[in-house]
PyMOL Python script that loads the backbone (N, CA, C, O; Angstrom):
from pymol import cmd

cmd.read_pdbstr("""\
ATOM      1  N   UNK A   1       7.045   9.644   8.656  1.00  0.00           N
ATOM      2  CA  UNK A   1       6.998   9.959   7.248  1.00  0.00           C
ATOM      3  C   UNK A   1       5.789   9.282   6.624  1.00  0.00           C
ATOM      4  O   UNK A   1       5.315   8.223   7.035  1.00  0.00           O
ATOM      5  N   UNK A   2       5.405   9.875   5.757  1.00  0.00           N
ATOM      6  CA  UNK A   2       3.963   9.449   4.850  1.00  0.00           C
ATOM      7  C   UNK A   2       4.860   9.453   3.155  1.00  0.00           C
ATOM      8  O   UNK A   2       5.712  10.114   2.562  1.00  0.00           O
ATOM      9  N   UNK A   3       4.083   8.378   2.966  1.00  0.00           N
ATOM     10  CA  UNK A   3       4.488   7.908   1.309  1.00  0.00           C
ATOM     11  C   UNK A   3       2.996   7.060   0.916  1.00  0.00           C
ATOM     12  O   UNK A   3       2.223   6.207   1.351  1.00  0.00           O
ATOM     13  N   UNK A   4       3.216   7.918  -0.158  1.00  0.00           N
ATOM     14  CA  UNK A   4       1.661   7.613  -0.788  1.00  0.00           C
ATOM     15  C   UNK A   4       2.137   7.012  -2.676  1.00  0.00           C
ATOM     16  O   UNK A   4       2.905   7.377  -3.566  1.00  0.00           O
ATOM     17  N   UNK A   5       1.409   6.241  -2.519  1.00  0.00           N
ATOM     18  CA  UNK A   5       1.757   5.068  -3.848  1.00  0.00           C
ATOM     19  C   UNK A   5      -0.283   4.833  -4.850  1.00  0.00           C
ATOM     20  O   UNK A   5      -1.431   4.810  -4.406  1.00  0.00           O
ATOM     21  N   UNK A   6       0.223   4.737  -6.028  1.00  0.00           N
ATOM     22  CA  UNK A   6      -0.850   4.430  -6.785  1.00  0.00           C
ATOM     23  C   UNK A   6      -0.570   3.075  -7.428  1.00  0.00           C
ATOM     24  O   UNK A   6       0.412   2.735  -8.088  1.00  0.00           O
ATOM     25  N   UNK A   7      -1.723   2.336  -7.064  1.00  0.00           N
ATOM     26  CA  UNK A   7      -2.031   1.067  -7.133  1.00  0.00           C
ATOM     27  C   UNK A   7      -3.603   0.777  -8.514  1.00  0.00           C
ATOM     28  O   UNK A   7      -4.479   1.293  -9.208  1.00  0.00           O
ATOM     29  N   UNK A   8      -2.996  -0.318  -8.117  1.00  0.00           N
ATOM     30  CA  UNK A   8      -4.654  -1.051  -9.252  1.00  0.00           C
ATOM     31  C   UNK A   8      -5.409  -1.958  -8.177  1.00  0.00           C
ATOM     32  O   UNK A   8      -6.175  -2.817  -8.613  1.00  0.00           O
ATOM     33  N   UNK A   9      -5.302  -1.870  -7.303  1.00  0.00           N
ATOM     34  CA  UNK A   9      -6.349  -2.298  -6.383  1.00  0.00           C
ATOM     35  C   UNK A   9      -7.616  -1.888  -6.506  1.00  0.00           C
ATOM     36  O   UNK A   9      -7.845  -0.679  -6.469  1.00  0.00           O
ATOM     37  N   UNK A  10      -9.022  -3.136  -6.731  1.00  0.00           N
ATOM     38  CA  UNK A  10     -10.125  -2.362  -7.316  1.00  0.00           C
ATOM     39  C   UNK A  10     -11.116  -2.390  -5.710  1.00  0.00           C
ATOM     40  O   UNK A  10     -11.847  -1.530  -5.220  1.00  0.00           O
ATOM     41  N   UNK A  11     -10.775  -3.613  -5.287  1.00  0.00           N
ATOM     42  CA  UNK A  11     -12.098  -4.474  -4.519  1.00  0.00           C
ATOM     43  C   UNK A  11     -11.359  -4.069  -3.026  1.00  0.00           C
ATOM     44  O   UNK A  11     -10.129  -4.043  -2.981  1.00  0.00           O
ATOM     45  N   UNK A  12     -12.125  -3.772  -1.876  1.00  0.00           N
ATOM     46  CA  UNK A  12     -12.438  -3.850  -0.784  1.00  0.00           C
ATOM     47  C   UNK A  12     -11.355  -4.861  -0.102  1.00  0.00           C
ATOM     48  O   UNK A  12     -10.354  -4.618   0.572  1.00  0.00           O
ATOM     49  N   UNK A  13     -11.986  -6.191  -0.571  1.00  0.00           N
ATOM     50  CA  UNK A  13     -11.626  -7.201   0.241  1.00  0.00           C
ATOM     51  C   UNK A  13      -9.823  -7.443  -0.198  1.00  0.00           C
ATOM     52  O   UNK A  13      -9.056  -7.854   0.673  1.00  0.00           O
ATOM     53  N   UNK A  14      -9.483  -7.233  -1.155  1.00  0.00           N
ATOM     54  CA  UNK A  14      -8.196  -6.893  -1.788  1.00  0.00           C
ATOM     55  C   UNK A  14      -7.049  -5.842  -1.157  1.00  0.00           C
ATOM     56  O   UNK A  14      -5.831  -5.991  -1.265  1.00  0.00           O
ATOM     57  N   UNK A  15      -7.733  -4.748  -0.474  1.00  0.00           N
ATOM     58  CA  UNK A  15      -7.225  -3.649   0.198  1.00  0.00           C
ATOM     59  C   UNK A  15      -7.385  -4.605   1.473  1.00  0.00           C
ATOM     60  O   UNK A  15      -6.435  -5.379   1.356  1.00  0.00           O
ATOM     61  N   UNK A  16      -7.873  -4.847   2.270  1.00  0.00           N
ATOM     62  CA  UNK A  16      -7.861  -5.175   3.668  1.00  0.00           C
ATOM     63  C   UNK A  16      -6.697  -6.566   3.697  1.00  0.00           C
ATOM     64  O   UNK A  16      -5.857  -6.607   4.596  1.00  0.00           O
ATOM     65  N   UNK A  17      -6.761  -7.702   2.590  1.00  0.00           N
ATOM     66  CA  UNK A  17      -5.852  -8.103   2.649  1.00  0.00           C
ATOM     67  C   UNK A  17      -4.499  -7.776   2.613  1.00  0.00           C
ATOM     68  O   UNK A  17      -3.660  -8.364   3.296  1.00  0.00           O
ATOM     69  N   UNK A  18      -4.216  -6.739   1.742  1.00  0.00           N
ATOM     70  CA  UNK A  18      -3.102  -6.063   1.598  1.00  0.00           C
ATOM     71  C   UNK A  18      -2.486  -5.421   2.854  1.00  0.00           C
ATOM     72  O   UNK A  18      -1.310  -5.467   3.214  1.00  0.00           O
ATOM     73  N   UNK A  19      -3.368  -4.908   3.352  1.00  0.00           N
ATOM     74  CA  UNK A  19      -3.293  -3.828   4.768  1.00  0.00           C
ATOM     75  C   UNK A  19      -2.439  -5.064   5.391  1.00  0.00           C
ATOM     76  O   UNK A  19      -1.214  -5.030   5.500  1.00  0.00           O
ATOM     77  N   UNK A  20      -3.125  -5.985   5.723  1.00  0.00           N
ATOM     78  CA  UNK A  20      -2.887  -7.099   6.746  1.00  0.00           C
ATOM     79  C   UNK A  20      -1.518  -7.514   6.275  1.00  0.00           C
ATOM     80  O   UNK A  20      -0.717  -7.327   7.191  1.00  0.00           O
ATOM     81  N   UNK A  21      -0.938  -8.010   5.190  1.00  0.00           N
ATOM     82  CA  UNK A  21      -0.028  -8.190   5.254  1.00  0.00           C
ATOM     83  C   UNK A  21       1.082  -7.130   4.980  1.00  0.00           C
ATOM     84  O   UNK A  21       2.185  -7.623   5.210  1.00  0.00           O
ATOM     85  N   UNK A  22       1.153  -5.800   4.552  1.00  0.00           N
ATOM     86  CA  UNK A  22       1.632  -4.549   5.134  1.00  0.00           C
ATOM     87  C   UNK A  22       1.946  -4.355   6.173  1.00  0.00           C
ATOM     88  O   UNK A  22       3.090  -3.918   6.303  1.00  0.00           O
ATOM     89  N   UNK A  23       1.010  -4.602   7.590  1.00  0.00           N
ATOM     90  CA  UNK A  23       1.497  -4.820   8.887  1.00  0.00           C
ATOM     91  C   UNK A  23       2.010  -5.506   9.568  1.00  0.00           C
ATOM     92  O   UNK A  23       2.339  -5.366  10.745  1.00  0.00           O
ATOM     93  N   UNK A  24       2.187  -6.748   8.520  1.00  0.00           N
ATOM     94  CA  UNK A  24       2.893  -7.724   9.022  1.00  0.00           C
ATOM     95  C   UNK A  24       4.449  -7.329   8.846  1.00  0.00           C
ATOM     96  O   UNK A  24       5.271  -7.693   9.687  1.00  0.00           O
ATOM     97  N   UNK A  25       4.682  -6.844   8.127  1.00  0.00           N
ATOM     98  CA  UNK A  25       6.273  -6.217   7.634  1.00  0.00           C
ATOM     99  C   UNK A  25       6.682  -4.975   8.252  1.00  0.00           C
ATOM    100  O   UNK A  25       7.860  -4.700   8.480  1.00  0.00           O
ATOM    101  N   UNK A  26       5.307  -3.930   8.627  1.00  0.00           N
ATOM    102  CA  UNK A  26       5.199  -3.019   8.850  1.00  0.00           C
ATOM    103  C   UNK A  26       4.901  -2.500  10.117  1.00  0.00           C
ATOM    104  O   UNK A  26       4.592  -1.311  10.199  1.00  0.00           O
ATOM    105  N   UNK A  27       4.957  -3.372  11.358  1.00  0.00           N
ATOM    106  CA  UNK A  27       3.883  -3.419  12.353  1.00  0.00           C
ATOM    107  C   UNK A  27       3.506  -2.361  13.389  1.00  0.00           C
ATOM    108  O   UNK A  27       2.541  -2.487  14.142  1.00  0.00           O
ATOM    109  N   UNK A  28       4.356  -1.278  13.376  1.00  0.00           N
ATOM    110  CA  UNK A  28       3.819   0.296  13.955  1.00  0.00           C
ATOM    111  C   UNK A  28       3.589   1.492  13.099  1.00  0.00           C
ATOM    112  O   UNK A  28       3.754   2.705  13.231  1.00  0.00           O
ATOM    113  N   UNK A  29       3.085   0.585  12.042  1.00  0.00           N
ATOM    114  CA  UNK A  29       2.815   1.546  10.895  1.00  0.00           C
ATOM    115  C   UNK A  29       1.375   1.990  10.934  1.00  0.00           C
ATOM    116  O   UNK A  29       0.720   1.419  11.805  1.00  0.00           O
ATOM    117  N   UNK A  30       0.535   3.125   9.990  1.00  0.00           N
ATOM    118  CA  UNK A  30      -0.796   3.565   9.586  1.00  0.00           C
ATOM    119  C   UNK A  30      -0.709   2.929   8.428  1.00  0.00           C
ATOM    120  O   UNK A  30       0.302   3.233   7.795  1.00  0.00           O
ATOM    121  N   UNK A  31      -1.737   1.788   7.686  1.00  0.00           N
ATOM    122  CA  UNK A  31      -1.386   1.487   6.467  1.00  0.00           C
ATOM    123  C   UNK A  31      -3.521   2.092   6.058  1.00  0.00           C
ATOM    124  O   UNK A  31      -4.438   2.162   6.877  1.00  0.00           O
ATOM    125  N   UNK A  32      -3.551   2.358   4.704  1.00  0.00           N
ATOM    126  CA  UNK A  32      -4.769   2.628   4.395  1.00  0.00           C
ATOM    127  C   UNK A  32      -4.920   2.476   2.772  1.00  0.00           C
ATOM    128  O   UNK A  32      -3.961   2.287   2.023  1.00  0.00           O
ATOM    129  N   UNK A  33      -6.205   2.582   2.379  1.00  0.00           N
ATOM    130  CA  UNK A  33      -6.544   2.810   0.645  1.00  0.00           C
ATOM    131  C   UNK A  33      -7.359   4.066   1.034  1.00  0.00           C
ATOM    132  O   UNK A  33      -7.879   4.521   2.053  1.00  0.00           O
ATOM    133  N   UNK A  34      -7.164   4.540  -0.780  1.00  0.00           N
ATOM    134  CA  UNK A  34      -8.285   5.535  -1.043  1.00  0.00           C
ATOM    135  C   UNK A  34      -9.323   4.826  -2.361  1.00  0.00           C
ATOM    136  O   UNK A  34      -9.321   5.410  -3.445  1.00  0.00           O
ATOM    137  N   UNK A  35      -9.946   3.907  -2.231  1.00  0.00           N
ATOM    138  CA  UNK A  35     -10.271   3.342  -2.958  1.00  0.00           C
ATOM    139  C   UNK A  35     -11.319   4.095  -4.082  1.00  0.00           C
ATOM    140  O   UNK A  35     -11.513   3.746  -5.247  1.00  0.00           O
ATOM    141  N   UNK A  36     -11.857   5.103  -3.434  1.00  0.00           N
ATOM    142  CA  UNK A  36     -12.466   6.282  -4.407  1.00  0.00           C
ATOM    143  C   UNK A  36     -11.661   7.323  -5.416  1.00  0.00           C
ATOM    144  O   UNK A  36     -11.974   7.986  -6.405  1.00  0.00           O
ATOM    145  N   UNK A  37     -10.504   7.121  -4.666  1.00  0.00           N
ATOM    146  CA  UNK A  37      -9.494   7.886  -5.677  1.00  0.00           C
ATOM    147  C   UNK A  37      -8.942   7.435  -7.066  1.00  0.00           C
ATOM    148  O   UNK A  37      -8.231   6.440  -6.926  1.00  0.00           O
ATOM    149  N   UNK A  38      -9.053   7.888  -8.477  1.00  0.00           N
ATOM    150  CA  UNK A  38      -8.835   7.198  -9.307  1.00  0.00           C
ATOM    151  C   UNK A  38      -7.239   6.396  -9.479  1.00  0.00           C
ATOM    152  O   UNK A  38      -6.942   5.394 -10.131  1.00  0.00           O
ATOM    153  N   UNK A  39      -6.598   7.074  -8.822  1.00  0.00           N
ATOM    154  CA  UNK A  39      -5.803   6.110  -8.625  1.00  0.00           C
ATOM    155  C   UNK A  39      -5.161   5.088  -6.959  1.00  0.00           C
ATOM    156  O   UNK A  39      -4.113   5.150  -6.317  1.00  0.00           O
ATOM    157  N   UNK A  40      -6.164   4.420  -6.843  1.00  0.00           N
ATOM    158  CA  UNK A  40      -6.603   4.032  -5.660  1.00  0.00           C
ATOM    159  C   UNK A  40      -5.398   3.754  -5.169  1.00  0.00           C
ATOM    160  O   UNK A  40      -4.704   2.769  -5.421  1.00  0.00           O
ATOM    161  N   UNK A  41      -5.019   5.219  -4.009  1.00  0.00           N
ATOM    162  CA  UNK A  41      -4.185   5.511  -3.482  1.00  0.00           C
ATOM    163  C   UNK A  41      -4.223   4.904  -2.079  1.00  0.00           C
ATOM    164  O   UNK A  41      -5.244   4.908  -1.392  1.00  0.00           O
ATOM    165  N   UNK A  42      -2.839   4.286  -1.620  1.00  0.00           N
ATOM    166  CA  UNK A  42      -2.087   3.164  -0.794  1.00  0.00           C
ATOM    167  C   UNK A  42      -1.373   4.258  -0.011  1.00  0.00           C
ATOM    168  O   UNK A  42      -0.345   4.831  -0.371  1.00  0.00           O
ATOM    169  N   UNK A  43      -2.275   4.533   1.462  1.00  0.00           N
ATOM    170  CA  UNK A  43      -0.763   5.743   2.326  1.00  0.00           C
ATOM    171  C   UNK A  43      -0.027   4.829   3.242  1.00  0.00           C
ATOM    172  O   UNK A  43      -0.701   3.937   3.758  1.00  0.00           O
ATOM    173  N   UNK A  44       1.136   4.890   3.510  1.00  0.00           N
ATOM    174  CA  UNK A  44       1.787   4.337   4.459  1.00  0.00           C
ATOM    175  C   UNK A  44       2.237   5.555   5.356  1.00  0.00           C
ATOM    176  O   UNK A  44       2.770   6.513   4.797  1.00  0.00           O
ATOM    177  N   UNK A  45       2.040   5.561   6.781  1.00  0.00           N
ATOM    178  CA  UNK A  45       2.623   6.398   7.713  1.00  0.00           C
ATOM    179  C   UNK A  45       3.134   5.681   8.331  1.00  0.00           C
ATOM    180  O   UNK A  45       2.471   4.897   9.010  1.00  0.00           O
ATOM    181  N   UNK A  46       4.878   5.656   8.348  1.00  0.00           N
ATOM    182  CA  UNK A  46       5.954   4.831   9.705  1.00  0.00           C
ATOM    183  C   UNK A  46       7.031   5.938   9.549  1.00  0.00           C
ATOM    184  O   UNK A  46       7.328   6.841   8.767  1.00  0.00           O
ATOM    185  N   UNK A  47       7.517   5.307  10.880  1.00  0.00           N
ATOM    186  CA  UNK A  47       8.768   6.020  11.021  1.00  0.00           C
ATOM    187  C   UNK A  47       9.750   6.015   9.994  1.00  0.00           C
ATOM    188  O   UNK A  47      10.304   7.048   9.618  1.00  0.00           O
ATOM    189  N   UNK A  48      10.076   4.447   9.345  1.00  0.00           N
ATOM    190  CA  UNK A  48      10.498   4.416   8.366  1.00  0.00           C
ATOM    191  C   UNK A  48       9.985   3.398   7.480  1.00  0.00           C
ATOM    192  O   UNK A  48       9.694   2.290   7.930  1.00  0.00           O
ATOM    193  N   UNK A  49       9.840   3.705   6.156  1.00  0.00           N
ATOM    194  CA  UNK A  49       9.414   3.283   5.253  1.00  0.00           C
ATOM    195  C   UNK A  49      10.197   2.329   3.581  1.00  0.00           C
ATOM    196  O   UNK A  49      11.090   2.937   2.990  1.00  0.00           O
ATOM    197  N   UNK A  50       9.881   1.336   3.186  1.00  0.00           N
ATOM    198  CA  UNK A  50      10.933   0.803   2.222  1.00  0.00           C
ATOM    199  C   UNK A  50       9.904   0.813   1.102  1.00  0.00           C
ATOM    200  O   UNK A  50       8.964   0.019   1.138  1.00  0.00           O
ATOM    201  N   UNK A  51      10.080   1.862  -0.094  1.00  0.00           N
ATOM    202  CA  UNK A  51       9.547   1.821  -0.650  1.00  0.00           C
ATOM    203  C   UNK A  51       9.375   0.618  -1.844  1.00  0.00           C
ATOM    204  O   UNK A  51       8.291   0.380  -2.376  1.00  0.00           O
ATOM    205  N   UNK A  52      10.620  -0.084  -2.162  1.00  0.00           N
ATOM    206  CA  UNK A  52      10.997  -1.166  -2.750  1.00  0.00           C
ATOM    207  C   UNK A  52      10.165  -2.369  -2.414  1.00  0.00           C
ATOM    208  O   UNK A  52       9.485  -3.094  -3.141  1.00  0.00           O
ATOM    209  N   UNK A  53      10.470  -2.397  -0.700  1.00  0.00           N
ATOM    210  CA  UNK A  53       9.607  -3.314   0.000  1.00  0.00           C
ATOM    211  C   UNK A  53       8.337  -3.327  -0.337  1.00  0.00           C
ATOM    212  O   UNK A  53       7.878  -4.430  -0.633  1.00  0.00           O
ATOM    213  N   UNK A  54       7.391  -2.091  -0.392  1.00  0.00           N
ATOM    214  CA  UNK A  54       6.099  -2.091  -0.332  1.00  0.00           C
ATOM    215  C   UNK A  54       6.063  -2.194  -2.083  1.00  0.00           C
ATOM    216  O   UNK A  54       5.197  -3.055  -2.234  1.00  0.00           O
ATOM    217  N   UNK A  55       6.339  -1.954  -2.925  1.00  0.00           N
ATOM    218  CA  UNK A  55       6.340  -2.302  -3.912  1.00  0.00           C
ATOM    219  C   UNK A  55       6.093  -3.615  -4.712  1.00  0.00           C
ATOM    220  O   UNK A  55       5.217  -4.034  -5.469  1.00  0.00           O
ATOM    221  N   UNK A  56       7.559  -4.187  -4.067  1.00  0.00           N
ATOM    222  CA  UNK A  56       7.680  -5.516  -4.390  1.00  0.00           C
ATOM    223  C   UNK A  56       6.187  -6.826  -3.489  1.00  0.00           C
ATOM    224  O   UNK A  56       5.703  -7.902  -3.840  1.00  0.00           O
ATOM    225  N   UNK A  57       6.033  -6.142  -2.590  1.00  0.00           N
ATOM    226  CA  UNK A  57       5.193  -7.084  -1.805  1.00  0.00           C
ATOM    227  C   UNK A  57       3.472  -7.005  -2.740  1.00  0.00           C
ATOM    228  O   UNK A  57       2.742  -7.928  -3.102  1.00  0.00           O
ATOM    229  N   UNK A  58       3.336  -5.695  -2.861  1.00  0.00           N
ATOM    230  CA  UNK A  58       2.052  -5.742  -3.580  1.00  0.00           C
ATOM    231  C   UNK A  58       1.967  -6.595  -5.191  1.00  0.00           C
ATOM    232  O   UNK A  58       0.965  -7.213  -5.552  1.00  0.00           O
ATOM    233  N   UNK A  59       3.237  -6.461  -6.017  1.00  0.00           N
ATOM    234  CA  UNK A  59       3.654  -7.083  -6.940  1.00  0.00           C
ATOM    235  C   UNK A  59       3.664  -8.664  -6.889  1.00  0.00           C
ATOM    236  O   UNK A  59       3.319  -9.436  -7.784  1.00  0.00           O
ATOM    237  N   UNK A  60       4.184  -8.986  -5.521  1.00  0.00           N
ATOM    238  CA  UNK A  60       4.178 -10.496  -5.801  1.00  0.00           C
ATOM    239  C   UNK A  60       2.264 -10.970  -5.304  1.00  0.00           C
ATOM    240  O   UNK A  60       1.977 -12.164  -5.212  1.00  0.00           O
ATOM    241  N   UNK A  61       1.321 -10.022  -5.077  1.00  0.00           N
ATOM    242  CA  UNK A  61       0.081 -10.557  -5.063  1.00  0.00           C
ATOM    243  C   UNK A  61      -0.692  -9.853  -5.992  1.00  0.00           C
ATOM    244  O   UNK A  61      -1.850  -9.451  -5.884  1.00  0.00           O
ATOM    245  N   UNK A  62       0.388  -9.720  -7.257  1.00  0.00           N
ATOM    246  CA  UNK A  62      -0.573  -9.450  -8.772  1.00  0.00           C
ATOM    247  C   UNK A  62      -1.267  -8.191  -9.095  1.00  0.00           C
ATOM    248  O   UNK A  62      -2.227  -7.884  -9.802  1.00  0.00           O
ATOM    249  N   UNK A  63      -0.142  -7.351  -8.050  1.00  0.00           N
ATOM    250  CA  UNK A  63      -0.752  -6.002  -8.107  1.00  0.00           C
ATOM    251  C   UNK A  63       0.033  -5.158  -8.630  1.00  0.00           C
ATOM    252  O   UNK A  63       1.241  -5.290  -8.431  1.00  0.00           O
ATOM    253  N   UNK A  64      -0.416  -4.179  -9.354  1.00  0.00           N
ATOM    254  CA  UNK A  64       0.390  -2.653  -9.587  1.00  0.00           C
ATOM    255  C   UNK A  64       0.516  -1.794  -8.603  1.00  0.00           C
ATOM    256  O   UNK A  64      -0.533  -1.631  -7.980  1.00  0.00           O
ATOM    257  N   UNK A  65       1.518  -1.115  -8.194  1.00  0.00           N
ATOM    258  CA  UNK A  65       2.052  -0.302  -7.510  1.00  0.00           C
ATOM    259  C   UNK A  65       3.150   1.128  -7.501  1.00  0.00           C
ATOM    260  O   UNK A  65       4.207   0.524  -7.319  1.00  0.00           O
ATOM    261  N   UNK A  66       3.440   2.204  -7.560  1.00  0.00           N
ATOM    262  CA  UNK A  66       4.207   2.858  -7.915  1.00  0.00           C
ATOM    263  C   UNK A  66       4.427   4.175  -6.993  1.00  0.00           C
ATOM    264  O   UNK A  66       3.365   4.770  -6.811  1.00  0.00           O
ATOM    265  N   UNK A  67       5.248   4.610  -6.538  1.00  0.00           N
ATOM    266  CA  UNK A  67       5.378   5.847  -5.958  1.00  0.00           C
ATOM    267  C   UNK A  67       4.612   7.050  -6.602  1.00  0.00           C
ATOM    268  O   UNK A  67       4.702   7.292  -7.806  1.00  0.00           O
ATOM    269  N   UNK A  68       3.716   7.925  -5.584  1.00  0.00           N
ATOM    270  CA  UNK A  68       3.256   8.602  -6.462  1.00  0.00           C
ATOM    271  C   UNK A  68       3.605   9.965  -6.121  1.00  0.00           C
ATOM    272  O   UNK A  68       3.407  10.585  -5.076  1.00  0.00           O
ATOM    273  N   UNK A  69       4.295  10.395  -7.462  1.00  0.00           N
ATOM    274  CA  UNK A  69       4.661  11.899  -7.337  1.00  0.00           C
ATOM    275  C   UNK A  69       4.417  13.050  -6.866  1.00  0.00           C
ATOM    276  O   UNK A  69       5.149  13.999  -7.145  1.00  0.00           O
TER     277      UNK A  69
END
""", "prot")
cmd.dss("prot")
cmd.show_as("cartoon", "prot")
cmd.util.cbc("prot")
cmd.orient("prot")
């Protein structure tokens, strides 16, 4: 399954940290940014996915996050 989320992630180095600890929770997952996309879109591809989880995790490192419709 793929679930795609819009974030406020602006910077590079911000996304790769994120990734990293995404896989740490996540670890046979595809994690990625679209950082050109205006709403710099966060895909997750796993088998299964917690959207709460990925939510809450970007939140506690001062980020916005939201399922995107």
């Amino acid at each position: 399954m793929i679930e795609v989320f819009k974030t406020n992630v602006q910077e590079v180095e911000q996304s790769i940290m994120i990734v990293g600890k995404l896989l740490e929770h996540f670890p046979n997952s595809i994690v990625n940014f679209d950082l050109e996309d205006c709403d710099k879109i966060l895909r997750v591809h796993a088998s299964s996915i917690s959207n709460p989880k990925i939510i809450e995790l970007l939140n506690s490192y001062g980020f916005q996050c939201e399922v995107l419709l």
